[in-house]
Backbone bond lengths (Angstrom), bond angles and torsions (degrees), N, CA, C in turn:
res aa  C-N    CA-C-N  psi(-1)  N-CA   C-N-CA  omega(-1)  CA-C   N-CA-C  phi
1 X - - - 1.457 - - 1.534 109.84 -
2 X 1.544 107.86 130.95 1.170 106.51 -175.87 2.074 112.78 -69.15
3 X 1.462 123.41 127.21 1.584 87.41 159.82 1.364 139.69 -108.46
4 X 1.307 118.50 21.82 1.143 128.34 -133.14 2.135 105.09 -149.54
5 X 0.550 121.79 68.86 2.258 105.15 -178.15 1.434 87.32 -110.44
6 X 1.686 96.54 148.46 1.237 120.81 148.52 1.109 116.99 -89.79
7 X 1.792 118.84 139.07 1.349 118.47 157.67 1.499 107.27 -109.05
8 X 1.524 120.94 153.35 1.399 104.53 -163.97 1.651 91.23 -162.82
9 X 1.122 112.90 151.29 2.020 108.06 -163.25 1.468 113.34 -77.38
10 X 1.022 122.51 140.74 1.529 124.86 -164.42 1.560 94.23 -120.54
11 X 1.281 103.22 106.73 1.284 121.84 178.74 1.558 124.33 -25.33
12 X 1.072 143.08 98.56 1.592 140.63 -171.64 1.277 91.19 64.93
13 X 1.560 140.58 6.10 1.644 96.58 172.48 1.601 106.55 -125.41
14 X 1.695 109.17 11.74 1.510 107.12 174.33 1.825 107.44 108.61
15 X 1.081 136.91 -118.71 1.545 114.20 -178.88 1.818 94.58 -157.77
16 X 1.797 109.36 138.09 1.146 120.85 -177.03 1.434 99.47 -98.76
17 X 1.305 86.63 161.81 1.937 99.11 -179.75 1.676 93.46 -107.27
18 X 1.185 122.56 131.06 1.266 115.61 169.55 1.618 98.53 -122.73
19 X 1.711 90.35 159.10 2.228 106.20 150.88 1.322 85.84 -138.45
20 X 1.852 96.67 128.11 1.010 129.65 -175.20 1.925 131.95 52.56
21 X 1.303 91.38 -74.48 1.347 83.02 -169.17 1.874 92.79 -142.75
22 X 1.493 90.94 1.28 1.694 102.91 -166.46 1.803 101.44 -86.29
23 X 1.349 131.92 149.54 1.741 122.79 157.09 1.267 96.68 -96.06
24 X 1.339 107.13 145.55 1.130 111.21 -169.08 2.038 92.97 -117.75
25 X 1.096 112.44 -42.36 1.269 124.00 -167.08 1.765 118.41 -146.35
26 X 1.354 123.59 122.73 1.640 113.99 159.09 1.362 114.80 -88.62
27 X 1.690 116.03 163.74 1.319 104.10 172.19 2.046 88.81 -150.11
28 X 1.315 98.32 147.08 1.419 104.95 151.28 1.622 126.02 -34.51
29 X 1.103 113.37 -50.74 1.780 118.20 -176.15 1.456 105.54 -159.64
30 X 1.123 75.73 153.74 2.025 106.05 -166.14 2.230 88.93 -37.99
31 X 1.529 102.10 -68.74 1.219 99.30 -174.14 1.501 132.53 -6.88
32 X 1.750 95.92 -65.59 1.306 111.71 169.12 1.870 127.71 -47.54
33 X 1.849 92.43 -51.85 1.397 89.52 177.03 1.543 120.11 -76.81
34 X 0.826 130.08 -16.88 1.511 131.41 148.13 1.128 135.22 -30.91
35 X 1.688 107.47 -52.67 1.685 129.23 168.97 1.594 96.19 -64.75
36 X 0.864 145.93 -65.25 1.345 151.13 162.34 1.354 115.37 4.40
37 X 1.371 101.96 -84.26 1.446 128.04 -175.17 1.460 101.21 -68.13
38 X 1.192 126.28 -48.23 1.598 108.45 160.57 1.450 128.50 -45.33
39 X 1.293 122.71 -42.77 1.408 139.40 -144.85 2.061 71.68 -100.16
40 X 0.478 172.55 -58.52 1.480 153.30 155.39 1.563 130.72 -30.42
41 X 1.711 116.31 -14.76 1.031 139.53 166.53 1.509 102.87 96.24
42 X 1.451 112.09 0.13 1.714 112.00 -171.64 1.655 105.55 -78.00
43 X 1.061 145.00 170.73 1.600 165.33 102.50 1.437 102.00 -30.17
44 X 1.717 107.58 146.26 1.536 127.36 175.57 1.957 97.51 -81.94
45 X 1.256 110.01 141.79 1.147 102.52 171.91 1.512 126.05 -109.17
46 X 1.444 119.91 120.70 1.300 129.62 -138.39 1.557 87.76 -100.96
47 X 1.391 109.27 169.93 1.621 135.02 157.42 1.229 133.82 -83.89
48 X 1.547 115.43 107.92 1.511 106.26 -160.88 1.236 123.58 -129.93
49 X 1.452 123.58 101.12 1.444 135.88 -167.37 1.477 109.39 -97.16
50 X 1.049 120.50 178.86 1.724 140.47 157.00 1.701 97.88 -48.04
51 X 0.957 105.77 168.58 1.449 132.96 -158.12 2.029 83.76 -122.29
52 X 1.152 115.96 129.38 1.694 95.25 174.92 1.844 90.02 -161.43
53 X 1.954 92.04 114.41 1.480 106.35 -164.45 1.725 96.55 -111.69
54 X 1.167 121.66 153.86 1.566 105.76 -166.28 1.328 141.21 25.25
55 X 1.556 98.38 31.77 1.634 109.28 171.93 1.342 109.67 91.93
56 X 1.419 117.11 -16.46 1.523 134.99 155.77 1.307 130.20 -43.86
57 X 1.295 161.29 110.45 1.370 134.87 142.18 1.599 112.36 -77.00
58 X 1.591 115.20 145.21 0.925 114.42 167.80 1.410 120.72 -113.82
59 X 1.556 123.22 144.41 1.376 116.23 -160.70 1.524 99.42 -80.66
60 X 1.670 103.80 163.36 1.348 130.94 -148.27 1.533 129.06 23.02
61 X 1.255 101.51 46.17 1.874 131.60 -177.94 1.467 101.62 -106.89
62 X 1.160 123.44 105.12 1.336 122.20 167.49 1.487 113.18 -120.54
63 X 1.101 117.73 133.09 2.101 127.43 148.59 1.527 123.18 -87.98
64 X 1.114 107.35 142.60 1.126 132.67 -141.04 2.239 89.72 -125.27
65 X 1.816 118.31 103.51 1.141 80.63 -171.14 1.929 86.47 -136.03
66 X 1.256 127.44 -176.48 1.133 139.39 -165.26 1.555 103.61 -161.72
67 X 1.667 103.54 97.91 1.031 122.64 -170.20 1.599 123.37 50.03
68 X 1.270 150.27 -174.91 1.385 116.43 -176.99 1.665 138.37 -61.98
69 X 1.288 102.29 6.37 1.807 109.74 161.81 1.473 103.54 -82.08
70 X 1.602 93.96 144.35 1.407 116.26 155.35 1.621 128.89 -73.02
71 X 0.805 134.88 122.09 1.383 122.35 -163.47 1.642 109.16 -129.78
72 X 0.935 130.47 -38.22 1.702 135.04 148.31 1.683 142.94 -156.32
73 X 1.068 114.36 -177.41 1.384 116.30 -147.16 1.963 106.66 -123.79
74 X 1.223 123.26 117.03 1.399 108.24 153.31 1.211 119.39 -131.71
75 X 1.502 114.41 143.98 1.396 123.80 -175.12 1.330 115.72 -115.62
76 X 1.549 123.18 161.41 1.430 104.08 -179.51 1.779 92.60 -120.36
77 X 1.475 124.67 138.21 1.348 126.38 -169.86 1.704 97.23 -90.31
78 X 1.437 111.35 119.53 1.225 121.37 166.62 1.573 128.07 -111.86
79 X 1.759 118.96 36.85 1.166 123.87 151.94 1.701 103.09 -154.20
80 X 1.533 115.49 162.82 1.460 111.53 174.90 1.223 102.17 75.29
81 X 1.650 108.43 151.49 1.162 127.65 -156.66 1.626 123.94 -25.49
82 X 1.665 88.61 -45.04 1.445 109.84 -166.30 1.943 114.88 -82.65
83 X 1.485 111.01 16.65 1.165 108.47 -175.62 1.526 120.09 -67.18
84 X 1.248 102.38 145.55 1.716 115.34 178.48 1.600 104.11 99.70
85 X 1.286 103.38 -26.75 1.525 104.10 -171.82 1.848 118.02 -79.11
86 X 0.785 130.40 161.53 1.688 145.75 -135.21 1.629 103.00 -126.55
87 X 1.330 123.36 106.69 1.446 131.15 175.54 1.058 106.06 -103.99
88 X 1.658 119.37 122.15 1.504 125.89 167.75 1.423 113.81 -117.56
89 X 1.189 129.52 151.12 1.400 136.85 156.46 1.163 123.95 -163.52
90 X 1.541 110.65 118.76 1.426 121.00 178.35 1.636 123.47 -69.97
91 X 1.706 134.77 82.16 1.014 153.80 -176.59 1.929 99.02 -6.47
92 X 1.093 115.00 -57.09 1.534 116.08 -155.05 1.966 101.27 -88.11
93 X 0.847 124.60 103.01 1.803 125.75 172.92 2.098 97.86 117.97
94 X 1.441 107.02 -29.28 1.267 115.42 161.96 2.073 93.21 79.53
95 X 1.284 112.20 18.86 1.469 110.36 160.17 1.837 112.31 -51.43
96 X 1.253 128.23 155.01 1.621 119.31 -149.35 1.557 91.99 -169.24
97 X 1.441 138.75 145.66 1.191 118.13 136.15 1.813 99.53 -162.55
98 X 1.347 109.92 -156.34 1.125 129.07 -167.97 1.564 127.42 -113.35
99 X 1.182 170.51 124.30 0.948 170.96 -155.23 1.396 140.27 -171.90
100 X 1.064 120.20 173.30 1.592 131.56 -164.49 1.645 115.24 -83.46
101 X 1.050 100.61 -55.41 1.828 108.70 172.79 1.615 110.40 -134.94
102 X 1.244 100.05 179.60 1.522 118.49 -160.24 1.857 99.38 -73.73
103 X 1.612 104.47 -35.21 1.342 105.34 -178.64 1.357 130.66 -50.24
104 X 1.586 93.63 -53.33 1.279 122.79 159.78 1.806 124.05 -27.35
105 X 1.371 92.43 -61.25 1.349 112.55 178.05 1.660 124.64 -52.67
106 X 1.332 96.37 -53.14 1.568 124.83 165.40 1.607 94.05 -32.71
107 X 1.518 110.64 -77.06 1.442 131.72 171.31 1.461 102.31 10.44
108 X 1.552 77.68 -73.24 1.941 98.38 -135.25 1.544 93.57 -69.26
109 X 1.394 121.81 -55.39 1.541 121.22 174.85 1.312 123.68 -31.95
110 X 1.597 118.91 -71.84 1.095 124.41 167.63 1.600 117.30 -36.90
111 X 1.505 117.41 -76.41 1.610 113.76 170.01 1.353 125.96 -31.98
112 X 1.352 134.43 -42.97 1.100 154.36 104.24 1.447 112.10 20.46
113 X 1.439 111.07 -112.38 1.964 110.43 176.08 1.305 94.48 -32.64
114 X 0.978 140.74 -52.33 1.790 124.25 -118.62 1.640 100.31 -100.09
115 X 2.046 108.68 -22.81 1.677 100.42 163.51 1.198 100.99 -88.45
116 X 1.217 122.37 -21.29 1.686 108.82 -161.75 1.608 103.84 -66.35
117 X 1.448 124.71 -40.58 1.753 143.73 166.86 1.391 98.99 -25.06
118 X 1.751 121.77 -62.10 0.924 102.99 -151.18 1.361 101.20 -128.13
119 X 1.448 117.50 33.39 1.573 140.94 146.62 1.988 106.40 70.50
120 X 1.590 97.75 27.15 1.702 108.37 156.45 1.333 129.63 -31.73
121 X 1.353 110.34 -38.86 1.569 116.70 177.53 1.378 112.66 -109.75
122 X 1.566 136.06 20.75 1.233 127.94 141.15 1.252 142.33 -81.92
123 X 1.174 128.32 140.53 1.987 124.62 -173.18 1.243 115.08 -53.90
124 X 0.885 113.12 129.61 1.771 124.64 -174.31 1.767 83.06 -103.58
């Protein structure tokens, strides 16, 4: 099982879903390729830099981004109760949680954007 596709904009023709280096699929709009990569059971795979607030980065601060939007955030808490443990939250639907490692975290964000895109967890 794949867990992981990039979708990424395909110049004049709307945005491909790739694994690895392979296309797997075009679509008119992100929307679509989103549903895609879900409907495969995979997560969208996001861009993930340092976190950098007044020109600062702070360590184990990461952003989480999809094409030039920011889309979420995980931190790892290094004092108080909750140290060692892993804060994620994907900015757009405001999904959030808590965790064990950074991987984890990655997880939840990504899974996260990639139903919220194509509105998985709203009432039909």
């Amino acid at each position: 099982m794949i867990e992981r596709l990039k979708a990424r904009l395909a110049y004049q023709r709307g945005f491909q879903v790739v694994d690895g280096s392979t296309v797997l699929e075009t679509f008119a709009d992100r929307d679509d390729a989103f549903r895609f990569v879900l409907g495969k059971g995979a997560r969208a795979w996001l861009a993930w830099s340092r976190t950098v607030i007044g020109g600062q980065s702070a360590p184990f601060d990461f952003t989480a981004d999809f094409q030039q939007d920011s889309v979420g955030r995980i931190l790892k808490a290094v004092q108080g109760p909750g140290a060692g443990t892993w804060f994620w939250t994907c900015y757009d639907g405001g999904a959030r949680g808590t965790v064990a490692t950074k991987e984890e975290a990655v997880v939840g964000v990504e899974r996260a954007y990639t139903r919220r895109i194509v509105g998985a967890d709203l009432p039909r």
